[in-house]
C-alpha positions as CSV (number, residue, x, y, z in Angstrom):
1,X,-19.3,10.7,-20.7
2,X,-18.3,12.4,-24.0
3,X,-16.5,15.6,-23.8
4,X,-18.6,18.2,-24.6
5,X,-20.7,17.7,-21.9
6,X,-17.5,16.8,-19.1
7,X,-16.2,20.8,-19.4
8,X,-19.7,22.4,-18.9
9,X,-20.2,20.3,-15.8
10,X,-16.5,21.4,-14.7
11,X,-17.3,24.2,-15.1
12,X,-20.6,24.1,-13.2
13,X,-19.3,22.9,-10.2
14,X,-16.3,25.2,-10.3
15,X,-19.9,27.9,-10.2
16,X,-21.3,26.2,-7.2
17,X,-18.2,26.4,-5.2
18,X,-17.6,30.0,-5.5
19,X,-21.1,30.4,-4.0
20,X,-20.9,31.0,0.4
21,X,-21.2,27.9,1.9
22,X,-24.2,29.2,3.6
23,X,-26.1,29.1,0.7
24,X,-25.5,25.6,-0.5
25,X,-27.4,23.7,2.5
26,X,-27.9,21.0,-0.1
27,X,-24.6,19.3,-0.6
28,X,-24.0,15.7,0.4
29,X,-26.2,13.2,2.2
30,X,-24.4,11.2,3.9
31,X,-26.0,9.9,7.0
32,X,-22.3,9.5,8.7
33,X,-20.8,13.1,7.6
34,X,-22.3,15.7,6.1
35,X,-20.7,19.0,4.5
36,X,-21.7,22.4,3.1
37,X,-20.2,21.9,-0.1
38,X,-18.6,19.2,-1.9
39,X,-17.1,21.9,-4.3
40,X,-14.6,24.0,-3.2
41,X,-13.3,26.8,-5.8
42,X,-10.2,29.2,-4.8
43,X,-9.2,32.2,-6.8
44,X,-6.6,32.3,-8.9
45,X,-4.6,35.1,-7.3
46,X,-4.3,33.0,-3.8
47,X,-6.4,33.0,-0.5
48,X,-8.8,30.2,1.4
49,X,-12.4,29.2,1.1
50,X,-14.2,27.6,4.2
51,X,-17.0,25.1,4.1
52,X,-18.5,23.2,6.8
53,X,-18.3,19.5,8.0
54,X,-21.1,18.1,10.0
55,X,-19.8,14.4,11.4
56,X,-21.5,11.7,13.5
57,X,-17.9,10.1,14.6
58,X,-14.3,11.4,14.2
59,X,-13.4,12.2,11.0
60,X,-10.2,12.6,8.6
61,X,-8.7,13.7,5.1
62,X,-6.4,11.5,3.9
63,X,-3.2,13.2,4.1
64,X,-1.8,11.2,1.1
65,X,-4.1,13.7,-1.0
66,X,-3.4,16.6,-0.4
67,X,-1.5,18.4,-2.9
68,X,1.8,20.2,-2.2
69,X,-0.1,23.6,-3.5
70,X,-3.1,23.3,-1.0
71,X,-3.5,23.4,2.8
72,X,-6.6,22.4,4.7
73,X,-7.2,23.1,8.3
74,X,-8.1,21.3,10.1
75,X,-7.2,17.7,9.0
76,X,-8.8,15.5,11.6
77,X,-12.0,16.8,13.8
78,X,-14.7,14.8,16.2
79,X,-18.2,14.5,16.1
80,X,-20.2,17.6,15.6
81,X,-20.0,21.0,13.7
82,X,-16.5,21.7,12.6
83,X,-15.1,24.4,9.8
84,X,-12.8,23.4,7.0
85,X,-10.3,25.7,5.5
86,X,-8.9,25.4,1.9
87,X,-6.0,27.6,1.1
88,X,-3.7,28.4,-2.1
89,X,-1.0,30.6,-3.0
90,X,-1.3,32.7,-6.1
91,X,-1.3,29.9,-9.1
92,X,0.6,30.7,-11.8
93,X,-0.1,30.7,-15.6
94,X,0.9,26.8,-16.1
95,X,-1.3,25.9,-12.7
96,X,-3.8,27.7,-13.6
97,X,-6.9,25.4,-13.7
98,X,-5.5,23.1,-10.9
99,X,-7.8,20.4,-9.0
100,X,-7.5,18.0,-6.3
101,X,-9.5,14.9,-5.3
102,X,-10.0,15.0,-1.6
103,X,-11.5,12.2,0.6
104,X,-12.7,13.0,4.3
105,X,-13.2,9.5,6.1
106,X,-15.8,9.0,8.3
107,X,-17.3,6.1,10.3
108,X,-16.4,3.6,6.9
109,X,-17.6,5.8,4.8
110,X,-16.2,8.5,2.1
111,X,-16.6,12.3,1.1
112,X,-15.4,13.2,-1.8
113,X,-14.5,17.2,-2.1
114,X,-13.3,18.6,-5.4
115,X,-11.4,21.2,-5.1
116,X,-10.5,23.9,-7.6
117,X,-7.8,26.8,-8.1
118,X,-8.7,28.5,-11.7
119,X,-11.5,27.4,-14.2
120,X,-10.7,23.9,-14.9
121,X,-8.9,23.3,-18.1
122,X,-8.1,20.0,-20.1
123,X,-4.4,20.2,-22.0
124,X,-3.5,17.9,-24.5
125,X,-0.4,16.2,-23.4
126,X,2.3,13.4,-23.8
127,X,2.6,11.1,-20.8
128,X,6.1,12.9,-20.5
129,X,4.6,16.1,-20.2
130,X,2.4,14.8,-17.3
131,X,5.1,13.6,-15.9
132,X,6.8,17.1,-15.6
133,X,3.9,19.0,-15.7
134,X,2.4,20.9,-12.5
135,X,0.1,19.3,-9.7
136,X,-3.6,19.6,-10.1
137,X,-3.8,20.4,-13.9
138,X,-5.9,17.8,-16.0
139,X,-4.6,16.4,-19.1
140,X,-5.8,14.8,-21.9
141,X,-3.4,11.9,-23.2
142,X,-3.7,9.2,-25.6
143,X,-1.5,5.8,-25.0
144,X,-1.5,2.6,-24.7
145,X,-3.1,0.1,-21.9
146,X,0.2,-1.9,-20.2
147,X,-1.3,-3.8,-18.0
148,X,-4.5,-3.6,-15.9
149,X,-3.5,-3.4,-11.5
150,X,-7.2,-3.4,-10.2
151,X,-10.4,-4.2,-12.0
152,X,-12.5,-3.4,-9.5
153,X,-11.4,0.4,-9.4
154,X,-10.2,0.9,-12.4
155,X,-6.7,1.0,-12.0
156,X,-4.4,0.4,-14.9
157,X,-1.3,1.8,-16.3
158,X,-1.2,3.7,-19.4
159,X,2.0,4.1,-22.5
160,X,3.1,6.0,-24.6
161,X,6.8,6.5,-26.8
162,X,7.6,8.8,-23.6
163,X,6.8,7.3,-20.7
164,X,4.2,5.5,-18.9
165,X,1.8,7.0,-16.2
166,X,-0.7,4.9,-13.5
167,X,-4.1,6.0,-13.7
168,X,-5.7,5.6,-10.5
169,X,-9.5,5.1,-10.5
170,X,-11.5,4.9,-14.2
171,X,-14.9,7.1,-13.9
172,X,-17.7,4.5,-15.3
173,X,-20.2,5.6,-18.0
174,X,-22.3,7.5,-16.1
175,X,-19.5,9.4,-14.7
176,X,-19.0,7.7,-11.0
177,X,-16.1,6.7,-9.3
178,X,-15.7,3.7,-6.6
179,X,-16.7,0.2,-6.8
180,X,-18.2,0.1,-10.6
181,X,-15.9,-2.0,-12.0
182,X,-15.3,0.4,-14.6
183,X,-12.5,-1.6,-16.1
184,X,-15.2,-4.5,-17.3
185,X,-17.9,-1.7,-18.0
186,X,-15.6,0.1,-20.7
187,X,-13.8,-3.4,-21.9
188,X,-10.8,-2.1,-21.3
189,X,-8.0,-4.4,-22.3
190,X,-4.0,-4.3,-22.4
191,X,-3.1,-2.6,-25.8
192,X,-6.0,-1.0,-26.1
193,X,-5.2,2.3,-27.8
194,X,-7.1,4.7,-25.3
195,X,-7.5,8.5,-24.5
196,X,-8.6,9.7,-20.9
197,X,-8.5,13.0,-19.4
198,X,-8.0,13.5,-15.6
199,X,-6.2,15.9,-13.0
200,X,-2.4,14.9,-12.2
201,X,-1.9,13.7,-8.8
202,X,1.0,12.7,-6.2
203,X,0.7,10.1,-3.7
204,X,3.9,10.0,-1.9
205,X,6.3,10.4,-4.8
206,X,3.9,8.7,-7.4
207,X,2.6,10.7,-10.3
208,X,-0.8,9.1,-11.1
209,X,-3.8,10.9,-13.4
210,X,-6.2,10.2,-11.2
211,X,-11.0,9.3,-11.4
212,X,-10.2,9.9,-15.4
213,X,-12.9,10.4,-17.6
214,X,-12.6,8.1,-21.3
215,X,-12.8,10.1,-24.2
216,X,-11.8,7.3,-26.6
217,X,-10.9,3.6,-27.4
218,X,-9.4,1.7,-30.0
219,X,-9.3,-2.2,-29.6
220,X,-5.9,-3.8,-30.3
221,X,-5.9,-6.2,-33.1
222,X,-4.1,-8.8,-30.8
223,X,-5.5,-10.3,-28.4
224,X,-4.7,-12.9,-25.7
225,X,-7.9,-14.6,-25.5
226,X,-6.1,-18.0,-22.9
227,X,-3.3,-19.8,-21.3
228,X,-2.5,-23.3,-20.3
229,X,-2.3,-23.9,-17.6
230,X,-4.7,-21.3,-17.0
231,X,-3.1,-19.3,-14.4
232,X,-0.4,-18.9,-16.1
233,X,1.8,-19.8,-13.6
234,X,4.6,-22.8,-13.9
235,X,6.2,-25.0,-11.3
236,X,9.4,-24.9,-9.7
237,X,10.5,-27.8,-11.9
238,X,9.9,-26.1,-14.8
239,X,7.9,-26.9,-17.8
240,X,5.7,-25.4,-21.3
241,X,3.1,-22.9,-21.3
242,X,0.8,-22.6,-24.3
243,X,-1.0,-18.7,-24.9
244,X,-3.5,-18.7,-27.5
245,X,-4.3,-15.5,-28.7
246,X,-6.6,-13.6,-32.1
247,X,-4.9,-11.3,-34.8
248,X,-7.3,-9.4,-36.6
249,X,-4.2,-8.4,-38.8
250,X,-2.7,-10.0,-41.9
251,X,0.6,-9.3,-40.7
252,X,0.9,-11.9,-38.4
253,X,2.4,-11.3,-34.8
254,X,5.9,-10.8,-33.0
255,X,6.8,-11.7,-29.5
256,X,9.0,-9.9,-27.4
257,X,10.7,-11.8,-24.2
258,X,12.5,-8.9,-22.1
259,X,16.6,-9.9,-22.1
260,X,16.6,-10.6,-18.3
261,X,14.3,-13.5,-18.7
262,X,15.5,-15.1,-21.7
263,X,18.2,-17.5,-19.8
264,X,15.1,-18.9,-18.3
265,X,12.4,-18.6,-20.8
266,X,12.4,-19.2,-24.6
267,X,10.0,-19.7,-27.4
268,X,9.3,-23.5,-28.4
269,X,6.8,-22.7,-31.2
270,X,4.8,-20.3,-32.9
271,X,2.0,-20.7,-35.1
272,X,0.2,-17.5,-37.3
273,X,-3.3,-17.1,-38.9
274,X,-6.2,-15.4,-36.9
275,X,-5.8,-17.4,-33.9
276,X,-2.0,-17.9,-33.3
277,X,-0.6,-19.9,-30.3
278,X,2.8,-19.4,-28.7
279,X,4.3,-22.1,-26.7
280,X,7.2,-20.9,-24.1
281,X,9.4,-23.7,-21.9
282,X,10.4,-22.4,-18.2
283,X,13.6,-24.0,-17.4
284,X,14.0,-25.3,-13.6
285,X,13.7,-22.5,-10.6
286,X,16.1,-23.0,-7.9
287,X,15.4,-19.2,-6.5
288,X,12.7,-17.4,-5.3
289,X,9.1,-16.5,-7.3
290,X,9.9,-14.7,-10.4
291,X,7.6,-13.6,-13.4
292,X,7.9,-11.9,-16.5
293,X,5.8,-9.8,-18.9
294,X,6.0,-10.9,-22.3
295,X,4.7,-8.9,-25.4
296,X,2.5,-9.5,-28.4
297,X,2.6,-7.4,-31.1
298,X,0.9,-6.5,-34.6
299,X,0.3,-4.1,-36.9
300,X,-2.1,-3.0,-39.7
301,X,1.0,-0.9,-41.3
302,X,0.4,2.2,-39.9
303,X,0.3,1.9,-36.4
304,X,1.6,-0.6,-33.8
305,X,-1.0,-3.0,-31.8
306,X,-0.1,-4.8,-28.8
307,X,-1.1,-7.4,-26.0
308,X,0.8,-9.1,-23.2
309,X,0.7,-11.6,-20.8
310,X,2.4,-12.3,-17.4
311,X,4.2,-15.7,-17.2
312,X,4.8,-16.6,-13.1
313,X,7.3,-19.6,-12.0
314,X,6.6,-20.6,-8.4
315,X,10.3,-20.5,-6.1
316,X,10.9,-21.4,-2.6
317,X,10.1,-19.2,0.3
318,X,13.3,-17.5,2.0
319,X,13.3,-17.6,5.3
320,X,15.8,-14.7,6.6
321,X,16.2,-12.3,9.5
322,X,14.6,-8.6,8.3
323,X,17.7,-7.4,8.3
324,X,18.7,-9.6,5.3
325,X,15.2,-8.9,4.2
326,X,15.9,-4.7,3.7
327,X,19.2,-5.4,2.4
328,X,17.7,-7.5,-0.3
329,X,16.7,-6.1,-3.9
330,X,13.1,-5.8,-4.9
331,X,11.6,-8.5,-6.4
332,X,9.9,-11.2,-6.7
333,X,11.4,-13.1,-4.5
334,X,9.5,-14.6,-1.2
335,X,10.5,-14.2,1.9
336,X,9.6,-15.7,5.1
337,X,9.9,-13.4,7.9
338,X,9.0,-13.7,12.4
339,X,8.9,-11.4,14.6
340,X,7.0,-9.4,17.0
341,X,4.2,-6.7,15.9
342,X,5.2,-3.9,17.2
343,X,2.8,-0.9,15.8
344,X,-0.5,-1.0,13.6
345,X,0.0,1.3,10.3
346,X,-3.1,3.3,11.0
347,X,-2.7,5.1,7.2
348,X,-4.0,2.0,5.9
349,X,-7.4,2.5,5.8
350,X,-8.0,-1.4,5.0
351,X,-6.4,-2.0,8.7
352,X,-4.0,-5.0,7.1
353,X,-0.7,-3.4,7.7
354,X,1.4,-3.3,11.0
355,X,5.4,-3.4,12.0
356,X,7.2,-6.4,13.1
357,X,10.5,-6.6,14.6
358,X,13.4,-9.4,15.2
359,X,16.9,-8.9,16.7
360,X,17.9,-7.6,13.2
361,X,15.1,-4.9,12.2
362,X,12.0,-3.4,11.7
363,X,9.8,-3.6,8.8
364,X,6.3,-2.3,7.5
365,X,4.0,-5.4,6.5
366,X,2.1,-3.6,4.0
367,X,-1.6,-5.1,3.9
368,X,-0.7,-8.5,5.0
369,X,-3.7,-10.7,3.5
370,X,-5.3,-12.8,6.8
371,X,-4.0,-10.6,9.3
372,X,-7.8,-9.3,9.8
373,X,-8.9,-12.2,10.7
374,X,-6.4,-13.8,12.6
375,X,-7.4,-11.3,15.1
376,X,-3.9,-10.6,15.8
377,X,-2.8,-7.7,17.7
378,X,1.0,-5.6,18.9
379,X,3.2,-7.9,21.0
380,X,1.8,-11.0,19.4
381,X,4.6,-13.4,17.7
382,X,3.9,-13.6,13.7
383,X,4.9,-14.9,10.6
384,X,4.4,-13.6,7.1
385,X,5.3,-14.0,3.8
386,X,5.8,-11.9,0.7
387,X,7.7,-9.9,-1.5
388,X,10.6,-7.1,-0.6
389,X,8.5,-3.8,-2.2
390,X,9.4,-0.1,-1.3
391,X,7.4,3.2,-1.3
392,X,8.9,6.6,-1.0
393,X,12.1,4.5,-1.0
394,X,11.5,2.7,2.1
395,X,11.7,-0.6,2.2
396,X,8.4,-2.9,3.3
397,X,7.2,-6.0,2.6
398,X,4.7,-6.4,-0.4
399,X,2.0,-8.6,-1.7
400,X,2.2,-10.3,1.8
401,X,0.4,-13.5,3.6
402,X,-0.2,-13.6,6.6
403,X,0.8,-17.0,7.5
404,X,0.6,-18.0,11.2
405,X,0.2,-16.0,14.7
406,X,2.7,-18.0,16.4
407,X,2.1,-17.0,19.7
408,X,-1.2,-15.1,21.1
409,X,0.5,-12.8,23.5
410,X,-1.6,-11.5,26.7
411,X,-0.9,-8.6,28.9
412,X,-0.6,-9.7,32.3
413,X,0.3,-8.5,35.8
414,X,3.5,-9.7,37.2
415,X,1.4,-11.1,40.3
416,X,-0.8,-13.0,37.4
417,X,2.1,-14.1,35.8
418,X,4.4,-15.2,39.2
419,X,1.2,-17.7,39.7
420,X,1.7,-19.3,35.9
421,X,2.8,-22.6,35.2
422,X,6.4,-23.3,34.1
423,X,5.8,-22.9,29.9
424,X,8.8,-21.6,27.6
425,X,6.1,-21.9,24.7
426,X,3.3,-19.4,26.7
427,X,4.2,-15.9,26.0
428,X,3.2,-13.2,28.3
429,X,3.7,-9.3,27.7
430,X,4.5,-7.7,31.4
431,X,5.7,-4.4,31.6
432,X,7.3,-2.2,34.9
433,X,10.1,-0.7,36.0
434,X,13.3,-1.8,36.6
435,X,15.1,-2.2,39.8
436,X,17.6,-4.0,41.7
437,X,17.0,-7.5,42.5
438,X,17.6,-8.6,45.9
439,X,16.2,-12.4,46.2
440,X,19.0,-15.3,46.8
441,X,21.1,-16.8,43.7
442,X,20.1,-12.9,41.4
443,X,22.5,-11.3,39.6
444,X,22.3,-7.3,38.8
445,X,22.9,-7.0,35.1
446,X,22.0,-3.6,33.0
447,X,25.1,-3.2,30.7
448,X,25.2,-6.5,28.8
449,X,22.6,-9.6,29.6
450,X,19.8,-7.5,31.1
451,X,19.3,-9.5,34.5
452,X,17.1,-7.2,37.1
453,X,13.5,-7.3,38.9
454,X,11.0,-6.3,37.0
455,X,8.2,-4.1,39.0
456,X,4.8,-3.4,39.2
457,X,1.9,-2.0,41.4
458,X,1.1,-6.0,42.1
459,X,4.5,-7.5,42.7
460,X,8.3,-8.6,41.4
461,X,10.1,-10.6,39.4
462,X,13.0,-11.7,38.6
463,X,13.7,-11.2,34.3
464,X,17.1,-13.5,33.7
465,X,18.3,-12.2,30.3
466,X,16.7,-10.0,27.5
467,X,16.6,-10.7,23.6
468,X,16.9,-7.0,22.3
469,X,14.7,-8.8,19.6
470,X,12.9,-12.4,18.4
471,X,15.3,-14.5,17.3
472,X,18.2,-12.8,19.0
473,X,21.1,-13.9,21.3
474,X,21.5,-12.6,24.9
475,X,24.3,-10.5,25.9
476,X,22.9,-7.6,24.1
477,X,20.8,-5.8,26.3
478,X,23.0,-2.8,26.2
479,X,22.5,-1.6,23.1
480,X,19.0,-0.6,24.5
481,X,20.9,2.3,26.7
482,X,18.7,1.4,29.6
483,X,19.3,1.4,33.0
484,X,17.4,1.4,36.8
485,X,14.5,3.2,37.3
486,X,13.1,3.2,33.6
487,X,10.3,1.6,32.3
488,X,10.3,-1.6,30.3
489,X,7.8,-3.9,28.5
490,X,8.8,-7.1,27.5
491,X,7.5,-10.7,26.1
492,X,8.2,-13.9,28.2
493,X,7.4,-16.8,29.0
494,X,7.3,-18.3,32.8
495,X,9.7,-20.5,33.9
496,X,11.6,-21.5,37.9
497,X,15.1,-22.4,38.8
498,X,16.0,-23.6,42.0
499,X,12.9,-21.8,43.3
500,X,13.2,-19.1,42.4
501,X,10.5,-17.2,39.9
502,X,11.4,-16.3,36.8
503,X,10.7,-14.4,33.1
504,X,12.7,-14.8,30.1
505,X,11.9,-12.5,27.9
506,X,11.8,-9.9,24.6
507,X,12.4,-6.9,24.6
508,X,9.1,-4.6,23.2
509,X,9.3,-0.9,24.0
510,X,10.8,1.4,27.0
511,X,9.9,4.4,28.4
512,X,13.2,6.9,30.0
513,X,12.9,7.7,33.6
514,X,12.6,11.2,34.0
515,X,16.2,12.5,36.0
């Protein structure tokens, strides 16, 4: 979309949204949600604009989106008629102009609503000045493509001498965002020279520019046009990788290896003319996964061209208790974690991520690929594999597998589960409350092995020790600060001694009596 005709359109919707929403019947079609208007414009001096949301199921915003400037009331509503409220405080000369993005989710499907505080204004800026600048104002900045994170979207990050900034979502060329591929549409590359304008966003505590329109681009003159092997990616033993790239300069190319990585990766040969080829050696891994970025770069003697490319060594898996796992730096690194789900993230849209705890921790499995269909569920026994990652400064666990649901666990009554066959590897989730067992050859234990019936509206039984988590040791079950008459849920499996029923289990969640 070329620029004289992105400000008029701004500006046009900006128009349409100042207009009542009872006069714009027209606005989004969505057969699952429908609103009033998908433009929302809020004066510059402060106050709140209303439209209407018509919704065959329950619907949401997502609450990552919405701006620190703007509140909208209500956030979540059910199917029907509902009223949505958009308010602003006075903005002030700098935030003047401000926008957000704003997605309500409904049924699978997506509204988008622009929202706008000021007419819309594009500001030429460094990425620095992004960086610093206010919420919600749309910039205008030229820099450099450093790498690409999703094709699909358009995701990528963009460079320049002061910093670098993630653009999240690229509009195509006839001004849409979503599933485009507006990456392969444009041709974008890394070190491209490119200029986009876009509204600055937060999600969490990331500054991205976010659906940005592309002004302008100027192919690098280097290129990496293959790699061998392919993939790029090396064995554990070690071993060459050739990169073939094109220099459309007479200058010839440089290669930059960043310091960290040079005791494991150095330069075996490079050759020049218009199709150069640079062969690296990877020494032996004895650690975890680790990868590095290495840079191309050329120039016509005015201005500096690049291209990269992202060399991977395969390392053993580390298999450690979460504990060890949140203590450890982020990386790339692979760990090997077990434990039991214990929540689904519901803010993932994508419905991949969930919370598993051993006897050490708890973590956030962020988007854990296989988990879907695996069909697990919380209480089940899982392993997973992947990278330590952190967002907001929390620690989770990133670029995950989902590797095996090591045991199916069903909830069950404790008359169901008296009846069971003797099985330590058949896990059951039974939950009641506790009280004093009475049955010959029990002992009463709430302040240190956790020995006690467990009690339903079906029956008893006897629990003889509880992990405070998987993988644990008994004598623990203290620390849990519970005691008779409170509720208790727990995994275990079915087993007899000298007659007598019972469950050995995990401990999963508890409930206070009410004293």
């Amino acid at each position: 979309m070329k620029l004289r005709y992105f400000i008029p359109a701004i500006i046009a919707l900006f128009t349409l949204a100042l207009t009542s929403c009872n006069d714009d019947d027209s606005a989004t079609l969505l057969d699952e949600i429908q609103v009033t208007s998908s433009s929302v414009g809020i004066d510059v001096n402060g106050g709140s604009t209303s439209i209407g949301v018509n919704a065959k199921d329950t619907w949401s915003f997502d609450p990552e989106e919405i701006p620190s400037w703007l509140t909208v009331s209500p956030m979540t509503g059910n199917a029907g008629q509902t009223g949505v409220t958009f308010t602003a405080p006075e903005a002030s000369e700098a935030e003047k102009g401000r926008q957000a993005i704003l997605h309500i989710n409904c049924a699978g499907k997506q509204q988008t609503i622009n929202v706008f505080q000021g007419l819309p204004t594009v500001t030429d800026a460094t990425v620095a000045e992004v960086l610093a600048g206010p919420e919600g104002k749309t910039y205008r900045v030229t820099g450099v493509v450093s790498s690409i994170a999703n094709t699909e979207y358009g995701n990528w990050y963009l460079k320049d001498e002061t910093g670098e900034v993630y653009v999240y979502g690229t509009l195509d060329k006839s001004g849409r965002d979503g599933k485009n591929n507006s990456i392969a549409a444009w041709g974008i590359e890394v070190g491209d020279i490119i200029t986009v304008e876009g509204p600055k966003v937060l999600y969490g505590s990331t500054i991205e520019l976010k659906n940005v329109t592309v002004v302008n681009i100027e192919k690098s003159l280097v290129k990496v046009e293959s790699t061998d092997p392919s993939d790029a990616t090396l064995p554990m033993e070690g071993g060459d990788i050739t990169v073939n790239l094109t220099c459309k300069s007479n200058n010839g190319i440089s290669v930059e290896i960043p310091e960290a990585a040079k005791e494991w990766l150095s330069i075996v040969s490079i050759t020049g003319g218009a199709t150069p080829m640079v062969r690296f050696h990877a020494a032996a891994n004895a650690g975890g996964a680790r990868n590095v970025t290495v840079v191309f770069k050329t120039t016509d003697g005015k201005k500096e061209y690049t291209a990269q490319i992202t060399i991977n060594q395969a390392g053993s898996i580390v298999e450690a208790p979460i504990a060890d796992f949140l203590a450890a730096e982020e990386g790339d690194t692979q760990y090997r974690l077990t434990g039991v789900i214990t929540e689904l993230y519901t803010s993932d849209r994508q419905g991949k991520s969930f919370y598993i705890r051993d006897y050490s921790g708890t973590v956030l499995v962020y988007r854990a690929e296989g988990f879907i269909e695996a069909g697990a569920k919380v209480g089940d026994v899982v392993t997973v594999v992947g990278k330590r990652s952190a967002y907001n400064g929390s620690p989770q666990m990133g670029s995950s597998t989902f590797e095996e649901l090591k045991y199916s666990v069903q909830p069950i009554s404790i008359a169901d589960f008296r009846n069971l066959p003797d099985n330590k590897e058949a896990y059951y989730l039974i939950s009641g409350e506790i009280v004093t067992a009475t049955e010959e050859n029990t002992k009463n234990d709430v302040t240190q092995y956790g020995n006690f019936n467990l009690k339903d509206n079906t029956g008893e039984v006897y629990v003889y020790g509880v992990y405070t988590g998987w993988g644990g040791q008994k004598g623990h079950f203290g620390e849990l600060a519970l005691t008779w008459g409170d509720q208790i849920s727990i995994i275990a499996y079915k087993t007899t001694y000298n007659g007598l029923v019972e469950a050995v289990g995990t401990y999963l969640s508890s409930e206070k009596a009410n004293r």
